[in-house]
TISE-420289 format. One record per residue (C-alpha): x, y, z; residue in one letter; residue number from 1. Coordinates in Angstrom, 2 decimals. Example, Ala and Ser with C-alpha at 12.3 -4.5 7.8 and 13.67 -1.06 7.14 Angstrom:
BEGIN
<site><c1>12.30</c1><c2>-4.50</c2><c3>7.80</c3><aa>A</aa><i>1</i></site>
<site><c1>13.67</c1><c2>-1.06</c2><c3>7.14</c3><aa>S</aa><i>2</i></site>
END
This chain:
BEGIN
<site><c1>2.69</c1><c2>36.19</c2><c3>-18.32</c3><aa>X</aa><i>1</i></site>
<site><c1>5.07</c1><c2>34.74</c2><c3>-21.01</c3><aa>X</aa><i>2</i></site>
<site><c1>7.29</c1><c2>32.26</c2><c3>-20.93</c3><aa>X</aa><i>3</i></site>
<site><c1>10.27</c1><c2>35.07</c2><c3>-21.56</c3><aa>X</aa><i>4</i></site>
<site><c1>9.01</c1><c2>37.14</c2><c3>-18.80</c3><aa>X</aa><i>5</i></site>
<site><c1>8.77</c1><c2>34.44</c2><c3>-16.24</c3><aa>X</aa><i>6</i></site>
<site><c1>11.91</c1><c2>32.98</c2><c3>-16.91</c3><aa>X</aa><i>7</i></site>
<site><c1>14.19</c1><c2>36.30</c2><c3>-17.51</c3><aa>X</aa><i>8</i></site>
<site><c1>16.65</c1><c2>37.24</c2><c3>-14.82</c3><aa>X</aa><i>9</i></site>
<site><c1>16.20</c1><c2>41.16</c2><c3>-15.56</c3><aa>X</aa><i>10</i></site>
<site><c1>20.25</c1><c2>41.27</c2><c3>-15.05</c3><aa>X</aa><i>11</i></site>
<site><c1>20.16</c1><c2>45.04</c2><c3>-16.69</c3><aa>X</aa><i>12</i></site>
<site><c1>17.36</c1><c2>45.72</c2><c3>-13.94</c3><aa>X</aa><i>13</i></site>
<site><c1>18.78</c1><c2>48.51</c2><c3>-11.88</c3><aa>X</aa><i>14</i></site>
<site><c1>18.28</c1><c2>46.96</c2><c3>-7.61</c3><aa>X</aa><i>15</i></site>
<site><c1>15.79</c1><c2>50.02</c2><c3>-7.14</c3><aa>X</aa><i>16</i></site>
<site><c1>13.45</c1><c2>48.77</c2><c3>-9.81</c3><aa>X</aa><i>17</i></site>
<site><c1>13.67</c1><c2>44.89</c2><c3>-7.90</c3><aa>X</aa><i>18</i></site>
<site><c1>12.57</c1><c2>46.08</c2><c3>-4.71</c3><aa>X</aa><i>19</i></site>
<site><c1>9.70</c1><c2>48.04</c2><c3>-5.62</c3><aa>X</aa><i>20</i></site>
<site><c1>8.51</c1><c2>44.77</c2><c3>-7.20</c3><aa>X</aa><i>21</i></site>
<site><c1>5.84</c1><c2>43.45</c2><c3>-4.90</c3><aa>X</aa><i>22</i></site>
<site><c1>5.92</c1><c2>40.25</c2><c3>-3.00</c3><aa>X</aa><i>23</i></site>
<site><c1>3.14</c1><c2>39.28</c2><c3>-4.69</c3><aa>X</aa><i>24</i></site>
<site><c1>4.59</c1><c2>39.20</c2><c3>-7.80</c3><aa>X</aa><i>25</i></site>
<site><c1>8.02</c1><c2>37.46</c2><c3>-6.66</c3><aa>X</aa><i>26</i></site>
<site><c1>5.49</c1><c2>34.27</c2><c3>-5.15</c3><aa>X</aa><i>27</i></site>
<site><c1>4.00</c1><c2>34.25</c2><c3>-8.35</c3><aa>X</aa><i>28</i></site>
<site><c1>6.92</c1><c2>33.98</c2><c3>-10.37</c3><aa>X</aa><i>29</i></site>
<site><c1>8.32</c1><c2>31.58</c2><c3>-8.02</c3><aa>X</aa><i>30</i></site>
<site><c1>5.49</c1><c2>29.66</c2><c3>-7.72</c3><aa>X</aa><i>31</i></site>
<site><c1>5.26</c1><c2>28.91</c2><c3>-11.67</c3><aa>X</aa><i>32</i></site>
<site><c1>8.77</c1><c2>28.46</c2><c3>-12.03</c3><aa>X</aa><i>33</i></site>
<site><c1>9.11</c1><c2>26.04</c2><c3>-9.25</c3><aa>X</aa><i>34</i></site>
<site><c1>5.84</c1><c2>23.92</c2><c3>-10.26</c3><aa>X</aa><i>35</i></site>
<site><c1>7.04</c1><c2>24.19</c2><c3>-13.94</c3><aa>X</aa><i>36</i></site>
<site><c1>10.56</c1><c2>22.52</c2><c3>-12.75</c3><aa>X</aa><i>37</i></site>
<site><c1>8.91</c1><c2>19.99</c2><c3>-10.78</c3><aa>X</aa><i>38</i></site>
<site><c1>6.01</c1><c2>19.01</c2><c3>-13.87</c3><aa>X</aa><i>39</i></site>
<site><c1>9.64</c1><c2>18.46</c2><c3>-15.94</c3><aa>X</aa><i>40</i></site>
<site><c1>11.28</c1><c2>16.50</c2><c3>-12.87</c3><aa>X</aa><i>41</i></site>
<site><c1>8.13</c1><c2>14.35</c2><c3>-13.00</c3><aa>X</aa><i>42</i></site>
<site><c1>8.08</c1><c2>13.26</c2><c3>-16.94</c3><aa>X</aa><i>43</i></site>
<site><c1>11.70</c1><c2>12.83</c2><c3>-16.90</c3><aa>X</aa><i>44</i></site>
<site><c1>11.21</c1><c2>10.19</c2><c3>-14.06</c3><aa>X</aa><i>45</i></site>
<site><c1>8.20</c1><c2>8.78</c2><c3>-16.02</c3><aa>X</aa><i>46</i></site>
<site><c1>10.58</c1><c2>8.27</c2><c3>-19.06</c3><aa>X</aa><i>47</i></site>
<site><c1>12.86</c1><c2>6.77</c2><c3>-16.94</c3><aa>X</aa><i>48</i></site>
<site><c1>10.16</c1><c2>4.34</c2><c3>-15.56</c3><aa>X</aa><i>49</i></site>
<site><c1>9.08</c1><c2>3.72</c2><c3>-18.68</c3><aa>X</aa><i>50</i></site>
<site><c1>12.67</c1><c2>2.99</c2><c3>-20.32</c3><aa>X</aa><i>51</i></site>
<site><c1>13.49</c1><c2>0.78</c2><c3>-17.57</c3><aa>X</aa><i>52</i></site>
<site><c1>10.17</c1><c2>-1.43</c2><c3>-16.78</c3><aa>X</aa><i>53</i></site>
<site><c1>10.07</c1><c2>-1.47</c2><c3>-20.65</c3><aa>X</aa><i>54</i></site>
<site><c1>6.11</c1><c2>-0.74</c2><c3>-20.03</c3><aa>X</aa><i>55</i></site>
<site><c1>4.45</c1><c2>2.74</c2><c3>-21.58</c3><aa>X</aa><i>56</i></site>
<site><c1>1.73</c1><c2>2.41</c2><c3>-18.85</c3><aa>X</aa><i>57</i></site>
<site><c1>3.94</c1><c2>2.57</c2><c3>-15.95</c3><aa>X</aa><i>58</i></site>
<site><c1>5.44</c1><c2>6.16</c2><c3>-16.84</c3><aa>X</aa><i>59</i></site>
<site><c1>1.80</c1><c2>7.46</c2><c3>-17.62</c3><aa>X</aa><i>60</i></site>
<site><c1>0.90</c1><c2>6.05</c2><c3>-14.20</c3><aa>X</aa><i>61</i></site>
<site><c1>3.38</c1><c2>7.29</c2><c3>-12.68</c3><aa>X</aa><i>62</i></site>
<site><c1>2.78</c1><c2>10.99</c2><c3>-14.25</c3><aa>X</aa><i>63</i></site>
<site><c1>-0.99</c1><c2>10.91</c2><c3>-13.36</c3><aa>X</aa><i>64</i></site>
<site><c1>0.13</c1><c2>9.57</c2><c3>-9.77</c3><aa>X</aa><i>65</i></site>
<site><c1>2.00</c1><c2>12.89</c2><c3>-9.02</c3><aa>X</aa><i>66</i></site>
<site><c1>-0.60</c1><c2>15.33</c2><c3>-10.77</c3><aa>X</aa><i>67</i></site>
<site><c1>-3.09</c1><c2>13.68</c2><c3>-9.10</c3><aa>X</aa><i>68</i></site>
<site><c1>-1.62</c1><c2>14.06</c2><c3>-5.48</c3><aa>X</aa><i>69</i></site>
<site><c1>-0.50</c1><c2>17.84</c2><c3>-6.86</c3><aa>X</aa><i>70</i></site>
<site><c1>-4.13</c1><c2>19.02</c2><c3>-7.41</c3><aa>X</aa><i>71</i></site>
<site><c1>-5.03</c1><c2>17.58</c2><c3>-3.85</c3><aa>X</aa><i>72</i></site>
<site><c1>-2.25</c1><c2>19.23</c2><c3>-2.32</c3><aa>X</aa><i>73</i></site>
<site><c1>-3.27</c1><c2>22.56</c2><c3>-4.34</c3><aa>X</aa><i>74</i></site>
<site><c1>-6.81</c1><c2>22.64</c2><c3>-2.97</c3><aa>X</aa><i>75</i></site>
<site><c1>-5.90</c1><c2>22.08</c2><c3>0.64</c3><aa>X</aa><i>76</i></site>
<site><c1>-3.25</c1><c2>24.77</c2><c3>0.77</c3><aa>X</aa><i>77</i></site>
<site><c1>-5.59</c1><c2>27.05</c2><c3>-0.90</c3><aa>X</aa><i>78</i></site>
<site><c1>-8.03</c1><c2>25.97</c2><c3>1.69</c3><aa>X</aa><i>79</i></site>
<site><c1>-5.64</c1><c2>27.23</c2><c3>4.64</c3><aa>X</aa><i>80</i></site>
<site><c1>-3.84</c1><c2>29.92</c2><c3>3.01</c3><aa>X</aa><i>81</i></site>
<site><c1>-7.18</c1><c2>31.66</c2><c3>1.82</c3><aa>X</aa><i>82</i></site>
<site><c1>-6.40</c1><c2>35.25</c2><c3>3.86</c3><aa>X</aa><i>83</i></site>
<site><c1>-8.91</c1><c2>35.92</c2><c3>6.79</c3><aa>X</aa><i>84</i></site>
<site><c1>-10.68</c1><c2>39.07</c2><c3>6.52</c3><aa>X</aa><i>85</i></site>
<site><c1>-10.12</c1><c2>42.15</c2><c3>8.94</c3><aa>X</aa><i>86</i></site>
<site><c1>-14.21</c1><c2>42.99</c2><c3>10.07</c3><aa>X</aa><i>87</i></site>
<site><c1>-13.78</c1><c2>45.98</c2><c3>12.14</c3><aa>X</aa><i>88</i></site>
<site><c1>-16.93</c1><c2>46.56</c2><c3>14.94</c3><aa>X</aa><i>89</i></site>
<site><c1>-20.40</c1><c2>47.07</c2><c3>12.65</c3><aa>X</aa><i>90</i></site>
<site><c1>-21.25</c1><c2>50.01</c2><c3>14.92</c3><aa>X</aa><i>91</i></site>
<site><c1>-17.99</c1><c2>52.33</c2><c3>14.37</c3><aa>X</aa><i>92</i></site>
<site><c1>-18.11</c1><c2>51.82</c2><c3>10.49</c3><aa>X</aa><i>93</i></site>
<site><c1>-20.42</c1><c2>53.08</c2><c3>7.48</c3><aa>X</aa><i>94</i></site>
<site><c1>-22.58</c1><c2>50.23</c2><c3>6.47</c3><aa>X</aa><i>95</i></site>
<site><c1>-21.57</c1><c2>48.74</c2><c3>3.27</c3><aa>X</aa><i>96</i></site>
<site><c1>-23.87</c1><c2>46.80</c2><c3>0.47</c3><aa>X</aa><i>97</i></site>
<site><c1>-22.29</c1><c2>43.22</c2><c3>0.94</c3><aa>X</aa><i>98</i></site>
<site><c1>-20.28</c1><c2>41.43</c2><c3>4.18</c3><aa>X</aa><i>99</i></site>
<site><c1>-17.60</c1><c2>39.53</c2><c3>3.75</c3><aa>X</aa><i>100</i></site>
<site><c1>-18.27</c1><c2>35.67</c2><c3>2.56</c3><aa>X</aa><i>101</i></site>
<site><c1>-16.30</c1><c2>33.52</c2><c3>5.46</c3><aa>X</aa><i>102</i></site>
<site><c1>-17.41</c1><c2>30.08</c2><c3>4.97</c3><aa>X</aa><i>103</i></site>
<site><c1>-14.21</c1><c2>28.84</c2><c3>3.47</c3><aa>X</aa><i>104</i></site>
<site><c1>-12.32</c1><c2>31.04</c2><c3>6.06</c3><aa>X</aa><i>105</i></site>
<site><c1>-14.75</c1><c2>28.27</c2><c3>8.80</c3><aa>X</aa><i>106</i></site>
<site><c1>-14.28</c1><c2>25.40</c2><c3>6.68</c3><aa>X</aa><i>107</i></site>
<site><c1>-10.13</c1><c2>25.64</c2><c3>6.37</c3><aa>X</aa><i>108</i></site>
<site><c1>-10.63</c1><c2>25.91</c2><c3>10.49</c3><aa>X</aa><i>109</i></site>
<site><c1>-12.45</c1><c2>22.74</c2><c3>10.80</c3><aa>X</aa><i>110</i></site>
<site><c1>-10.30</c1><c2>20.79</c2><c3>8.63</c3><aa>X</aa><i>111</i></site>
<site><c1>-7.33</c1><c2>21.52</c2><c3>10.06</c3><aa>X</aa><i>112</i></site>
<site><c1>-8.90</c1><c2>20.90</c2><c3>13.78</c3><aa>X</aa><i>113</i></site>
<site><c1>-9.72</c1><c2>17.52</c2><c3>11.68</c3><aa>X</aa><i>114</i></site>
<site><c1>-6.44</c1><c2>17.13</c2><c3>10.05</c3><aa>X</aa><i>115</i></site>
<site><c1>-4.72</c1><c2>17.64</c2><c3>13.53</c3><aa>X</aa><i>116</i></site>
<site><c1>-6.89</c1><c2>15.22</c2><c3>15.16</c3><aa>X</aa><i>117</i></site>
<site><c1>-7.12</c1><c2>12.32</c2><c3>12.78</c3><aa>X</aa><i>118</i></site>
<site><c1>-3.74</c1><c2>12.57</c2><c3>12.34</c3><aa>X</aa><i>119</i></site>
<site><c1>-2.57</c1><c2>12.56</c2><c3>16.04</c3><aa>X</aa><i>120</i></site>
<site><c1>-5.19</c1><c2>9.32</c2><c3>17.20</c3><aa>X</aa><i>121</i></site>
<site><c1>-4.11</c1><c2>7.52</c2><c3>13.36</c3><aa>X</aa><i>122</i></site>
<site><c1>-0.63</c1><c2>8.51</c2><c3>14.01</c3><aa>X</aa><i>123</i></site>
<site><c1>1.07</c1><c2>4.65</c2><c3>14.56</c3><aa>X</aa><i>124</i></site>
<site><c1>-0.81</c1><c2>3.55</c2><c3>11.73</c3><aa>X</aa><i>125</i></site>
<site><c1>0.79</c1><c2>5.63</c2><c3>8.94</c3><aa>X</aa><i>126</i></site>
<site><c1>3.65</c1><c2>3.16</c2><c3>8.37</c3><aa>X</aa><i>127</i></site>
<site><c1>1.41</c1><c2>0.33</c2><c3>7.82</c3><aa>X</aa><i>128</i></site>
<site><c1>-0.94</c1><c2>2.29</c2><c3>5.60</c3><aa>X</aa><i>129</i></site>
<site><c1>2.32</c1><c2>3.67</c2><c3>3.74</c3><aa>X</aa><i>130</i></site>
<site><c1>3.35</c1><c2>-0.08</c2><c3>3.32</c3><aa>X</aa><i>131</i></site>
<site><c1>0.17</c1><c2>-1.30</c2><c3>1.87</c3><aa>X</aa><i>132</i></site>
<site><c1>-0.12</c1><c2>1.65</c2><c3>-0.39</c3><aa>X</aa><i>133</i></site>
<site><c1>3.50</c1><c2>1.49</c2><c3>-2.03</c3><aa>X</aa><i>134</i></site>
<site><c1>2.25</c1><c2>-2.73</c2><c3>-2.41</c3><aa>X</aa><i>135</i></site>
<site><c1>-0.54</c1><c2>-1.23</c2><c3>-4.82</c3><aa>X</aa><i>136</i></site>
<site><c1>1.49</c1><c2>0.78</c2><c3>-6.66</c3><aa>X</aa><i>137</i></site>
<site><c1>3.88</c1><c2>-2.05</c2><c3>-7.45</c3><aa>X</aa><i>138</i></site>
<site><c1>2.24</c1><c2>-3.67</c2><c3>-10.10</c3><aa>X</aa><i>139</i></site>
<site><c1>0.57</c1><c2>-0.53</c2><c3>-12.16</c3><aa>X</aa><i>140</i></site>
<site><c1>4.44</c1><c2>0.98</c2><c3>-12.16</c3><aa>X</aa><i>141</i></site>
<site><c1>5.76</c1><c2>-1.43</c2><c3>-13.68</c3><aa>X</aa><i>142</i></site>
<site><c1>6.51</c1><c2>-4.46</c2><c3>-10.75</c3><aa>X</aa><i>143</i></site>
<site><c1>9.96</c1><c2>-3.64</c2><c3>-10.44</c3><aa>X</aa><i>144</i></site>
<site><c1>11.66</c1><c2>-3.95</c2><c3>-6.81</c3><aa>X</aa><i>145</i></site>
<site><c1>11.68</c1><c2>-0.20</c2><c3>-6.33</c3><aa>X</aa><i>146</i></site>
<site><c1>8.35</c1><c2>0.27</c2><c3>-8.30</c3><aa>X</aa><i>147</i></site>
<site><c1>6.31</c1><c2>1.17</c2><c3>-5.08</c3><aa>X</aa><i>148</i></site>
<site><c1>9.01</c1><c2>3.28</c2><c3>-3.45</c3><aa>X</aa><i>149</i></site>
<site><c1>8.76</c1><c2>5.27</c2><c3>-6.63</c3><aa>X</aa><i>150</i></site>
<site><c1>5.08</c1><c2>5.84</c2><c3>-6.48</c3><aa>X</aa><i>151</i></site>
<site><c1>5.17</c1><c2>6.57</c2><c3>-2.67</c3><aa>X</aa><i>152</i></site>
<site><c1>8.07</c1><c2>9.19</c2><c3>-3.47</c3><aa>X</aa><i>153</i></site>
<site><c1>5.85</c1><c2>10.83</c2><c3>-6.27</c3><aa>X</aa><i>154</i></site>
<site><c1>2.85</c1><c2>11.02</c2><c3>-4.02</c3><aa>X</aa><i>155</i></site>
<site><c1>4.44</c1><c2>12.15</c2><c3>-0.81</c3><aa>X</aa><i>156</i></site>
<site><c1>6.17</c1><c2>14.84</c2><c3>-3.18</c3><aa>X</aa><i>157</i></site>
<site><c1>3.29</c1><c2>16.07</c2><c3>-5.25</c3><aa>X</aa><i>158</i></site>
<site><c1>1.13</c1><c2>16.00</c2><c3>-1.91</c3><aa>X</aa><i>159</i></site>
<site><c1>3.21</c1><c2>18.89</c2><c3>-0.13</c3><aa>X</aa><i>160</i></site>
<site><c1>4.94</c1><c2>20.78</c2><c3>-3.08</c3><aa>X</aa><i>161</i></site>
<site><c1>1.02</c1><c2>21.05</c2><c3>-4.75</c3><aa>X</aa><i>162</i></site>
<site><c1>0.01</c1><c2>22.71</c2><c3>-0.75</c3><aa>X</aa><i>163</i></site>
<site><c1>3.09</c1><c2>24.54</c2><c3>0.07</c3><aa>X</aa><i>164</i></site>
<site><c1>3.15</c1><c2>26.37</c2><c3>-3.40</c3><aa>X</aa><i>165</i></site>
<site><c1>-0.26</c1><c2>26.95</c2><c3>-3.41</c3><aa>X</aa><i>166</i></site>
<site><c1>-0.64</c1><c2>27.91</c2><c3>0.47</c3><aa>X</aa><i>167</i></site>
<site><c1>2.46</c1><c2>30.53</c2><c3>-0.79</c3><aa>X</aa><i>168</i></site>
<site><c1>0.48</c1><c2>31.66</c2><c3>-3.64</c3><aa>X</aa><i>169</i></site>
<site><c1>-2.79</c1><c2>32.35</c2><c3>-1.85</c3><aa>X</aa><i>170</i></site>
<site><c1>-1.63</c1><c2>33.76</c2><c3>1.24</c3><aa>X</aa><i>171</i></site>
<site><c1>0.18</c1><c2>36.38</c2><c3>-0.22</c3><aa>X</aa><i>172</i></site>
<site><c1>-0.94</c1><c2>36.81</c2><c3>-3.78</c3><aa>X</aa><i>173</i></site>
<site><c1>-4.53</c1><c2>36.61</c2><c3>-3.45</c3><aa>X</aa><i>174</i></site>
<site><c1>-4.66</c1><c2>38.58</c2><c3>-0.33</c3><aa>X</aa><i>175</i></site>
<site><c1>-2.71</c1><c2>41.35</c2><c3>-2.31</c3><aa>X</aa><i>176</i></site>
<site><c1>-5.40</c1><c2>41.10</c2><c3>-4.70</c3><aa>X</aa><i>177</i></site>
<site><c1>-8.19</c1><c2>40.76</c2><c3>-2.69</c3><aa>X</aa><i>178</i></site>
<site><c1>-6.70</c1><c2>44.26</c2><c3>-0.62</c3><aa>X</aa><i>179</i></site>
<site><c1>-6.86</c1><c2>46.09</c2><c3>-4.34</c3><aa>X</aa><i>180</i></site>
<site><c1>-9.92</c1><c2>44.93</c2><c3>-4.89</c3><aa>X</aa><i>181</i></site>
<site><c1>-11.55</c1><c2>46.43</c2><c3>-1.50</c3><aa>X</aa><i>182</i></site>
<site><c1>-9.32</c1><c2>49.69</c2><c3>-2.20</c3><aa>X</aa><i>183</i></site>
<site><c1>-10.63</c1><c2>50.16</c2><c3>-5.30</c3><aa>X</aa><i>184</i></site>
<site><c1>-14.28</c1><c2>49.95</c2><c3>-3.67</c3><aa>X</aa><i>185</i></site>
<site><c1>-13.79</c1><c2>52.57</c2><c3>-1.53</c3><aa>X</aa><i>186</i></site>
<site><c1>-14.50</c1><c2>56.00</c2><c3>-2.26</c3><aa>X</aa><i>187</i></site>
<site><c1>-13.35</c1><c2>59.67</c2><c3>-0.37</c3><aa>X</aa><i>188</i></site>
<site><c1>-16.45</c1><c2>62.10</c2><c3>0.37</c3><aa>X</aa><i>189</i></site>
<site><c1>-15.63</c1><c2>65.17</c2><c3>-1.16</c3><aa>X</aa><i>190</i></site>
<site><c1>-16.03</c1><c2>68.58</c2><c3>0.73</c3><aa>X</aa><i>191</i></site>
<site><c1>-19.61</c1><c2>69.41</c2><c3>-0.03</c3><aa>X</aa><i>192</i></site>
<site><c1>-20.46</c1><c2>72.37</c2><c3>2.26</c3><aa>X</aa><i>193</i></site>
<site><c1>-20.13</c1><c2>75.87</c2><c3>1.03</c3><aa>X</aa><i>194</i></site>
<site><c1>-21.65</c1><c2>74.82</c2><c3>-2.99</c3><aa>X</aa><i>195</i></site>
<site><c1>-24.22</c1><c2>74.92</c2><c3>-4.60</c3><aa>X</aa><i>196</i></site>
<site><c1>-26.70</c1><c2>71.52</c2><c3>-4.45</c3><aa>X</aa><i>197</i></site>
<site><c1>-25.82</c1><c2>71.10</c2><c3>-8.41</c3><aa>X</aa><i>198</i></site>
<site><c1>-21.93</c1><c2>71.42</c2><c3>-7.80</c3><aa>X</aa><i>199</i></site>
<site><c1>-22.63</c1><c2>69.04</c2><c3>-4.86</c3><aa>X</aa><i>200</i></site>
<site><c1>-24.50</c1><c2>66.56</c2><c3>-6.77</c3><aa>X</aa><i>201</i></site>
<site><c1>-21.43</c1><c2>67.07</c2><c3>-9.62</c3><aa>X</aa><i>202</i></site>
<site><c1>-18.36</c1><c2>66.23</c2><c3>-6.54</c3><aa>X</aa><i>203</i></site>
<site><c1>-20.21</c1><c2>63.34</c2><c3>-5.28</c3><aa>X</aa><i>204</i></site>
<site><c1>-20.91</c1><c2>61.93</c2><c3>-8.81</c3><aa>X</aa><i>205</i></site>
<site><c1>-17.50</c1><c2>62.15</c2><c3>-9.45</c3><aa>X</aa><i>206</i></site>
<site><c1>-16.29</c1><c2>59.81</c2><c3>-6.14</c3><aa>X</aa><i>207</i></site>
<site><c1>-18.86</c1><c2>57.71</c2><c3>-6.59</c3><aa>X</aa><i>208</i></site>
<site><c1>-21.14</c1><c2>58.86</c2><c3>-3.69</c3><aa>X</aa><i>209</i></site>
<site><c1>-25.06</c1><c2>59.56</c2><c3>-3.57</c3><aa>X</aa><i>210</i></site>
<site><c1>-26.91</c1><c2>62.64</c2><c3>-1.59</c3><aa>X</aa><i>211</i></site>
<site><c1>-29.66</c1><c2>62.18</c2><c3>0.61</c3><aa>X</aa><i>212</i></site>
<site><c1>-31.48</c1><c2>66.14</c2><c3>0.13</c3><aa>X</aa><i>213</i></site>
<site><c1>-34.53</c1><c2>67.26</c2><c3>1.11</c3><aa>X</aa><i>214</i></site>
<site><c1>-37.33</c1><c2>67.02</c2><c3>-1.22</c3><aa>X</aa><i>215</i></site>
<site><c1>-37.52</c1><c2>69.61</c2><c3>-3.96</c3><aa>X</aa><i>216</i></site>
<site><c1>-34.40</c1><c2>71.30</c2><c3>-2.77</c3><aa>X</aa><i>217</i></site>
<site><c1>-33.69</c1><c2>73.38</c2><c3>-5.85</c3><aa>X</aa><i>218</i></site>
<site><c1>-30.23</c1><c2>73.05</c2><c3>-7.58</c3><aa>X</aa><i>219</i></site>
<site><c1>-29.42</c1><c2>76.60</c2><c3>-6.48</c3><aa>X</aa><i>220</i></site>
<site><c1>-29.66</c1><c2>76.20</c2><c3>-2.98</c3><aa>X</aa><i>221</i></site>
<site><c1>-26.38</c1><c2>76.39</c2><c3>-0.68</c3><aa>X</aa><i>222</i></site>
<site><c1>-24.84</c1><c2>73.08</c2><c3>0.83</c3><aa>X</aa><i>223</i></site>
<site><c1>-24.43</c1><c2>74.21</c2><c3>4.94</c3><aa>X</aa><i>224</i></site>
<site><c1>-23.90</c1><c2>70.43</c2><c3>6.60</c3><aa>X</aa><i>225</i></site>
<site><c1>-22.74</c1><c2>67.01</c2><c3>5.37</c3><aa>X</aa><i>226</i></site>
<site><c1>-23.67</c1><c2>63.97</c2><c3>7.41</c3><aa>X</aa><i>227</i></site>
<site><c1>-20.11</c1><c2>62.33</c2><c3>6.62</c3><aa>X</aa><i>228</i></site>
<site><c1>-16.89</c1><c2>64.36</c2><c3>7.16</c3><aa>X</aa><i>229</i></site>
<site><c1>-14.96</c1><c2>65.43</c2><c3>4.00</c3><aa>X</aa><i>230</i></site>
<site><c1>-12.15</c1><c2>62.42</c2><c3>3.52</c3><aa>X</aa><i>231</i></site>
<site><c1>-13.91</c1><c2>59.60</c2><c3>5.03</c3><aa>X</aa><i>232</i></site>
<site><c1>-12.97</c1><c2>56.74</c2><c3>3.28</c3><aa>X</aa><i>233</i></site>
<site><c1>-16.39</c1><c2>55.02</c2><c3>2.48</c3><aa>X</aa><i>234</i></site>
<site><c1>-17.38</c1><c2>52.11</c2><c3>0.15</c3><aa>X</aa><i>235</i></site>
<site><c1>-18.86</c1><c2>53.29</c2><c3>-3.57</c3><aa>X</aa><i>236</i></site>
<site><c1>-21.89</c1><c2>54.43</c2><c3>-3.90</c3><aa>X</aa><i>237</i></site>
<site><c1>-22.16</c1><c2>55.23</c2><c3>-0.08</c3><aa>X</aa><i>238</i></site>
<site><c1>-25.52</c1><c2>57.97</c2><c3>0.49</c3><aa>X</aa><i>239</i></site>
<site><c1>-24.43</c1><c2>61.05</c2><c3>2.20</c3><aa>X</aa><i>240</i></site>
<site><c1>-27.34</c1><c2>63.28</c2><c3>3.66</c3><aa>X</aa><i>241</i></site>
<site><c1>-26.92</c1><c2>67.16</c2><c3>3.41</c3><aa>X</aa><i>242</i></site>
<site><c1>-28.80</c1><c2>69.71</c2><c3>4.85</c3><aa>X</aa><i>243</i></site>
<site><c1>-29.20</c1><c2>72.87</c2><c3>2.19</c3><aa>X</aa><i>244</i></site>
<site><c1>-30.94</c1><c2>76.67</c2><c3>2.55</c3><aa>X</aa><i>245</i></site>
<site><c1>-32.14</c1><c2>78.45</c2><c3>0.09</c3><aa>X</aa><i>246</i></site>
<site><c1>-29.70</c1><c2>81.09</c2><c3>-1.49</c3><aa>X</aa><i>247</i></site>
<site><c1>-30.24</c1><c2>84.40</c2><c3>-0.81</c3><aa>X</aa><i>248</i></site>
<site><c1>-31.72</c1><c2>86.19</c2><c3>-4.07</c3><aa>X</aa><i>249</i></site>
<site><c1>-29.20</c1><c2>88.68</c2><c3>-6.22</c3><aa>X</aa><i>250</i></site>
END
């Protein structure tokens, strides 16, 4: 995605064309243009801190200060907002080649039982630990009086824009394109009954489906029964058995 495209305002769009966009792609573009505004916001205060603690170092600190807490806050909100996936009861559906992987899915539950925890029993010392951290900061930003209310601001800010964009952007956009991705997987079974074992073999090629036959079933022999309905939705490369008599000589 260009620059141009993420930043036009589609004015001559007609409002049809808008709402058929999906939400996906609104986060997205939100998402980018937000964290693009706020990487500006953050050198134009390093500049600033720079210009006015007359020090180069302070306004590169400062910069790698919010990144830094921006990454963090990206990883735990894609942590949480990674979409849990729908497993519907292994003895109603067709068995597939692969389950889904659900160890992040257990490890954003733990942290935030963690999170929750820590933060409610460490809750009276976060002032404290705020104080001493903004003391740190004051020398590296420059040792100005409002040096480590600066660095505090910058942290505090990258922290939750970093996991609120990113929880945004994973909880819709990625589950939107994990949902293609499974749709794409799966596969109709094609009416097989009624045609010849070669025009069988022909349909299921073509959606991605195998045949279980009998052995040496020739190619001319009649399709009567399919083990899976015609329609099912299934997951590619899915074997359907068929049973198959022999056709009945000209």
């Amino acid at each position: 995605m260009g620059l141009r495209e993420l930043f036009s305002a589609r004015i001559t769009s007609p409002l049809s064309a808008r709402r058929d966009r999906r939400v996906g792609d609104q986060i997205q573009r939100g998402v980018l243009v937000i964290a693009i505004a706020m990487l500006l916001a953050a050198v134009v205060v390093a500049i600033l801190l720079t210009a006015t603690t007359h020090s180069g170092g302070a306004g590169l600190t400062a910069f790698a200060l919010f990144v830094a807490a921006a990454a963090i806050g990206a990883a735990m909100g894609f942590v949480f907002g990674l979409p849990r996936a729908r497993v519907a009861d292994e003895s109603t559906t067709t068995s597939t080649f692969y389950l889904t992987n659900s160890n992040l899915i257990k490890v954003s539950d733990w942290l935030t039982t963690i999170v929750i925890g820590l933060g409610l029993v460490n809750l009276g010392k976060v002032v404290p630990t705020l104080r001493s951290l903004s003391h740190a900061l004051h020398d590296p930003l420059g040792g100005r009086p409002y040096s480590g209310a600066i660095g505090l601001s910058l942290l505090i800010v990258g922290l939750l824009a970093g996991f609120l964009l990113y929880y945004l952007w994973t909880s819709i956009r990625v589950r939107e394109l994990l949902e293609d991705a499974e749709r794409q997987n799966q596969q109709t079974v094609p009416e097989l009954r009624n045609q010849t074992l070669g025009e069988a073999r022909e349909a299921a090629s073509q959606n991605n489906v195998t045949l279980l036959v009998p052995e040496d079933a020739p190619d001319s022999s009649r399709v009567t029964r399919q083990a899976v309905p015609p329609g099912t939705t299934v997951p590619s490369g899915t074997a359907v058995a068929v049973s198959t008599v022999e056709s009945a000589a000209p």
